[in-house]
N, C-alpha and C positions, 0 to 999 in steps of 0.2 A: 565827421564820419566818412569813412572813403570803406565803403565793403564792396564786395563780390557775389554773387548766387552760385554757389556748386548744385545744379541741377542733378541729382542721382538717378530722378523716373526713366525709363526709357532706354538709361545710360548715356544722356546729355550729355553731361559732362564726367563723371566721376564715377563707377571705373568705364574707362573707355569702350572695353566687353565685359558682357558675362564670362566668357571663359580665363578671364585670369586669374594669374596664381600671385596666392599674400604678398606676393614680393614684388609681383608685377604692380597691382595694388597699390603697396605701399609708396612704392617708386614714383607711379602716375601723381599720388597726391603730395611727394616732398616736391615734385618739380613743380607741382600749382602752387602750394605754398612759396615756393622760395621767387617765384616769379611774383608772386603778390610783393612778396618784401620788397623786392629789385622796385619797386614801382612805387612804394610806401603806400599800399594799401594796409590797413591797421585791423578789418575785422571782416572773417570769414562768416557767408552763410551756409551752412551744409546741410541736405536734406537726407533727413536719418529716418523719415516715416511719408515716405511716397506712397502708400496703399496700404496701409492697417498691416504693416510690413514695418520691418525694423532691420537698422547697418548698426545694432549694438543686440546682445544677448539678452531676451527678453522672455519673462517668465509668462508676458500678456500676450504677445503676438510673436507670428515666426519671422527667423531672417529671410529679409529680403530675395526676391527672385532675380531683381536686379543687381544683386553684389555675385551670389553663385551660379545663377543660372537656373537652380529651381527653387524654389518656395519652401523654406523651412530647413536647407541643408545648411550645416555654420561652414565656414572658411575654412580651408585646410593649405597647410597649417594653421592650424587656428589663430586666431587674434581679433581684438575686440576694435572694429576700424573706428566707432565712438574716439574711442579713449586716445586710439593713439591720433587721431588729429585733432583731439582738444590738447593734450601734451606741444606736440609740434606747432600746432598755432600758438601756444604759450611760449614755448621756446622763443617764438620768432616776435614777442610782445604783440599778439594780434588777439584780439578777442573773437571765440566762434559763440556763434547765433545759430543754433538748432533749428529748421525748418519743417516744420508739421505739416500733413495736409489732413486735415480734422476730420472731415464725411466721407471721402473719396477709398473704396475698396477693393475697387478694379483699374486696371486700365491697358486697355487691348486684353482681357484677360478672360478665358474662361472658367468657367465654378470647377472644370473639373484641373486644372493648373493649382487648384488652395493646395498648400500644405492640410494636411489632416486637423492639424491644430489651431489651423486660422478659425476666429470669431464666425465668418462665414457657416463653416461644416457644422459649428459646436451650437453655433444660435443666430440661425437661418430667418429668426421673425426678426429681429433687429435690423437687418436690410431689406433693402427695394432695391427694382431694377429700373432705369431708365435711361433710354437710347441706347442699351444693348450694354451700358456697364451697373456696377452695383455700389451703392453706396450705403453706409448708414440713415436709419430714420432719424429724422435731427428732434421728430416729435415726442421722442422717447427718454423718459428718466435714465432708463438704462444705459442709452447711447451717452448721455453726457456724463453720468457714474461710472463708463466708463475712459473716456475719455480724459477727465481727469486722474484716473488711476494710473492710464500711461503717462501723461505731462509729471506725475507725484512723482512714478519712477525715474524719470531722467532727470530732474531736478537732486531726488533727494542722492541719485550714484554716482551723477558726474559736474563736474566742475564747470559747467555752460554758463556761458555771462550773460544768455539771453534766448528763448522760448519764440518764435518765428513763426509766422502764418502769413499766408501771401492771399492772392484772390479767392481763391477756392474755399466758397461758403457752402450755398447750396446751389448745385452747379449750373455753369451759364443755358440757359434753355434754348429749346428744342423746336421752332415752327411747329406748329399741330400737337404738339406731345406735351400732355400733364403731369409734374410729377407726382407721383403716387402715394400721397399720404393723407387720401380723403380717412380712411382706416383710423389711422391716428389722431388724426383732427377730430374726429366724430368721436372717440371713445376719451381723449386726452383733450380737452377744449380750454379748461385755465381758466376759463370766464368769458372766452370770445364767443361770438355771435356768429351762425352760418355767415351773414357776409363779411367779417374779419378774417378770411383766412390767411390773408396776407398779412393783416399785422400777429398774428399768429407763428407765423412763421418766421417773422423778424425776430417777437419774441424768443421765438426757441433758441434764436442765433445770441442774442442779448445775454440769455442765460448762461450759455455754455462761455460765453466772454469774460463776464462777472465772475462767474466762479471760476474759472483759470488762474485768474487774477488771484482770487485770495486763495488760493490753493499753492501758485509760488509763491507769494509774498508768506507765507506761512511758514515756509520751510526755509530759504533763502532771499529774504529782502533785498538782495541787491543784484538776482537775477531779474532782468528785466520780461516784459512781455511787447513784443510790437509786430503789428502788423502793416502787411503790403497789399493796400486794394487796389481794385478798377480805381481807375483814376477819377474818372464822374459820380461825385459823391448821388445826389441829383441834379436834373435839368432845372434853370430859373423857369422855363414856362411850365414845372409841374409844382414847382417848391421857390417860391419869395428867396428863399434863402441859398438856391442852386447857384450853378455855373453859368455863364452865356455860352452852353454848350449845347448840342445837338444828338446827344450819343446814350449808348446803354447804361443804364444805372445801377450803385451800388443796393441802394434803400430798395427797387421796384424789382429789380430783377433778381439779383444775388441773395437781397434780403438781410441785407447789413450795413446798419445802423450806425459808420462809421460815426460819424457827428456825438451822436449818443455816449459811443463809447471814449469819445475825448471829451466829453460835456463833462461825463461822471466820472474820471480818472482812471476806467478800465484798464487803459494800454498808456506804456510807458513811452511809445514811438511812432510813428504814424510814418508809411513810405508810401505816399499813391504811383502805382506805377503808371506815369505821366510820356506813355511812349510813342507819342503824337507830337510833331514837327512845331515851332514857331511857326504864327501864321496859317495851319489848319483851317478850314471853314468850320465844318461841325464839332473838332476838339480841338483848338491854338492850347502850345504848350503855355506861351505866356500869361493867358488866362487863366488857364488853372493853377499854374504855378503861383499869381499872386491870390488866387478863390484859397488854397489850402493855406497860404501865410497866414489870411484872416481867419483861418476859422480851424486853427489847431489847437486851439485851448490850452496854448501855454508846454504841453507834448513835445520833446522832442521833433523837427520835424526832417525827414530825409526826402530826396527825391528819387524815383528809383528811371532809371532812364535805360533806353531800349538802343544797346550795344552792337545787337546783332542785326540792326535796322542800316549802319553805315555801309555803304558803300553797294547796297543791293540798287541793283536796278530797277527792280520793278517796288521798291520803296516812292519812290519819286524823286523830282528834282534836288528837294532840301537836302535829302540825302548822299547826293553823288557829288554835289559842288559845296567844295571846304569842306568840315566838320560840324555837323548839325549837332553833337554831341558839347563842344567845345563850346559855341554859339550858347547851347542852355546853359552849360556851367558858369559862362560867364554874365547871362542874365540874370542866372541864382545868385549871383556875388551881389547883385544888386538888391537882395531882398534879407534884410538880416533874421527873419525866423526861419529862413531854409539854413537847416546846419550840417548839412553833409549828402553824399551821395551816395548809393548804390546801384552796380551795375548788371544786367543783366545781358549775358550769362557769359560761363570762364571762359570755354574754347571760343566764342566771339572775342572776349577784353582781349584774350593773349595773342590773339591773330596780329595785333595794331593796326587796325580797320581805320583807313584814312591817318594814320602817324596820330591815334589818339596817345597809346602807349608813350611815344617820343611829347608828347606836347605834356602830361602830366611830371612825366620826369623832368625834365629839362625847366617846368615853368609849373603848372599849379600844386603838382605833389612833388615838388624838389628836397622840401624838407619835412621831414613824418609832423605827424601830427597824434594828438591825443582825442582819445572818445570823450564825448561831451557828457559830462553829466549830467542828473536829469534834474527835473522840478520836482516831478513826480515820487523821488525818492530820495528821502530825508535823510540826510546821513551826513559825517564827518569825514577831515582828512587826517589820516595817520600821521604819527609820526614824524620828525623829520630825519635824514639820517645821520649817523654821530661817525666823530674818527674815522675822516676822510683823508688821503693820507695817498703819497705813491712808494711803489713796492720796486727796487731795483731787481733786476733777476739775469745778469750776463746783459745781453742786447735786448731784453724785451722792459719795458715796466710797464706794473700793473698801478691802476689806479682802483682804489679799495674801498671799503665803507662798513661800517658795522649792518648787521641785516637788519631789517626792521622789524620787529615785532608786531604779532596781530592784537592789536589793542580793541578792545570793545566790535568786537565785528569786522573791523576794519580790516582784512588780509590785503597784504600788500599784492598786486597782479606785477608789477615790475619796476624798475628805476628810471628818470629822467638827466640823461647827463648832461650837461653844461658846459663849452666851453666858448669863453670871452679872449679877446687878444689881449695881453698886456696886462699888469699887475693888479688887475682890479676885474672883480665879480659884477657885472651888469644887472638888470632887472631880466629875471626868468619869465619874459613876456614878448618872447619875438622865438617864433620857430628855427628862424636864420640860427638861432644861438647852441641850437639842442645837435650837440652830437651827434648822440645815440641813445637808442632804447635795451635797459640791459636787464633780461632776466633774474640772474643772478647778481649776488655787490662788489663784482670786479669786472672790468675791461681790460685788453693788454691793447696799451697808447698806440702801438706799434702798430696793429692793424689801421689806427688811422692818421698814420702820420702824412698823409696824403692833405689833410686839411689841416695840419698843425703846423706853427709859423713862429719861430722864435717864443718869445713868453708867452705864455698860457696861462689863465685861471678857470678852475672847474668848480663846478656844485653840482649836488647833486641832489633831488627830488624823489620823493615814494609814491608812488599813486596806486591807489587803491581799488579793490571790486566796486566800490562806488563810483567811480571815472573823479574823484577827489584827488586832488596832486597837494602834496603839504608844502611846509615851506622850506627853503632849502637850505641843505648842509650849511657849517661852517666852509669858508672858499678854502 
């Protein structure tokens, strides 16, 4: 896994301002894409629901404030920016991962900025306010019927390979300030006791997990669900089974039960964002980094590492001498249930903060790589493909292949091409050997004649919505 975060809140990263126009828009996001490819980054995260707001046409909630500038007006000229940067990361064989933030309703915002149509205006008891923003009550039936109504819709209209949730539970607290759901707890209690309100409120987190889960697995089995927490699942001095860490907790503060929900199969992925140096006193990256090896329950697992930390000054020393970034990836290499990265955030990755950009290309992403499949998700590999063949054309030839069929579920996402020096097809198990990743079932050779060297043999592979790669063509 080598992903990205397009932060959209605020306008992070994606679109640059509020006042652009679709073209500017669209512009801003081929040139992040195509910089991902350049770098063989394989799968986009983009956040399409930063405040009970939506960057796709939503019959639940209005467009984003962040895409137009106000709350509820769509794009002009219109277009659905969803759709066309699941398109274009497909094009470029990248898989996008949808980014939700679940309870979060405001941010920097005030009630009188809602669009008319926002949940807010329409049904004012479902939120509370706390530290001056508004969120969803998490204590509430409704909040999580609805919730899942929005995950139903972008599952069942667009073609997402994966449902994303990062830290933002119930949000990080406040010295002195409680948040506001004595109301709730008291009238909605489940079975807890005045002093449970803390596991009450995990609960509440638990549930809306659980049923996430079987709400996409219902509709598309092979979209996944994964989350990115605080990196401190808990401390060992409050929990036997913690970190030798010293810092905020997911279970006490945030109130999510990551462990739980890799116990029980919840989530498909797990990324703790572990954006604390080697060597740390109260959080060492190395510590947690091998705390989550042990205790991913078999989950995919990613690590999500903090980009925009290199080369700042007032980071500290790790950060300004060498690459602290590089350092982790190379002690990940040393842990085999770490299976991929992501990085936080785009306008940090593309800067090349300390030659990270040069040292991935030139050395740990020199040659693409494929998404991992999961445990969690049972399935098969399609097809393989037939009448592979090259196509003369004047100066160009195409190398060709019959398309693959979606056979029992299985939709092909794109092709793995192959080429070996010399008269004979090798084993499809060394990256070094992989061309290229092809959309569609022809390449014109010519583009890469750059890497081709006297005789050639090619094969070619299908891999599927399931990250399943089959076996390969005849050479």
């Amino acid at each position: 896994m080598r992903a990205v975060w397009i932060a959209t809140v605020a306008n992070i990263d994606f679109p640059s301002s509020k006042n652009l126009t679709t073209e500017q828009q669209k512009s801003e996001l081929l040139y992040i894409l195509d910089q991902f490819k350049f770098n063989n980054i394989n799968t986009v995260i983009l956040q399409i629901r930063p405040t009970a707001d939506a960057f796709y046409p939503s019959a639940l909630e209005p467009w984003s404030a962040w895409l137009t500038g106000s709350q509820g007006t769509q794009p002009l000229p219109y277009y659905d920016p969803l759709q066309f940067a699941i398109e274009q990361a497909h094009q470029r064989c990248m898989e996008l991962h949808v980014w939700i933030n679940p309870y979060r309703a405001s941010h920097k915002l005030d009630n009188k900025k809602f669009a008319d149509t926002h949940l807010f205006l329409t049904k004012p008891e479902l939120f509370v306010k706390y530290d001056g923003e508004y969120y969803f009550d998490p204590g509430l039936d409704e909040t999580r019927l609805f919730l899942n109504k929005v995950v139903e819709d972008i599952v069942m209209r667009y073609d997402i390979d994966a449902i994303h949730f990062d830290d933002y539970f119930y949000p990080y607290k406040v010295a002195g300030k409680e948040f506001p759901d004595q109301k709730s707890f008291e009238n909605f209690p489940r079975g807890f006791s005045r002093n449970q309100k803390d596991d009450w409120r995990r609960n509440n987190v638990n549930l809306i997990i659980s049923e996430l889960n079987r709400t996409i697995k219902s509709i598309k089995p092979w979209v996944e669900f994964g989350i990115s927490p605080f990196g401190v699942w808990r401390n060992k001095k409050n929990d036997v089974r913690g970190s030798e860490t010293n810092a905020l907790q997911n279970y006490d503060d945030l109130y999510a039960d990551v462990l739980l929900w890799l116990k029980n199969g919840w989530i498909d992925y797990v990324t703790p964002q572990l954006y604390w140096e080697i060597g740390r006193k109260n959080a060492d990256y190395a510590t947690l980094a091998r705390w989550w090896s042990k205790n991913c329950y078999d989950a995919n697992l990613y690590i999500g590492m903090s980009v925009y930390r290199l080369g700042n000054a007032s980071q500290g020393k790790a950060w300004n001498e060498g690459n602290e970034i590089v350092r982790q990836m190379e002690f990940n290499s040393r842990l085999p249930e770490i299976k991929g990265t992501m990085f936080y955030n785009t306008n940090s990755f593309l800067r090349n903060l300390k030659g990270l950009n040069d040292n991935l290309r030139n050395k740990r992403f020199r040659f693409p790589a494929l998404c991992p499949s999961n445990k969690n998700i049972v399935s098969c590999a399609s097809a393989e493909p037939k009448n592979l063949r090259v196509i003369r054309d004047g100066k160009n030839a195409y190398l060709a292949w019959n398309a693959v069929n979606d056979e029992g579920g299985c939709q092909v996402s794109y092709y793995v091409v192959y080429a070996f020096k010399g008269k004979r097809a090798g084993k499809c198990d060394k990256a070094e050997h992989i061309l290229t990743l092809a959309a569609d079932n022809s390449i014109n050779l010519r583009d890469f004649s750059h890497l081709l060297d006297g005789n050639m043999t090619f094969v070619v592979t299908a891999f599927n919505k399931f990250n399943y790669e089959s076996e390969p063509s005849a050479e």
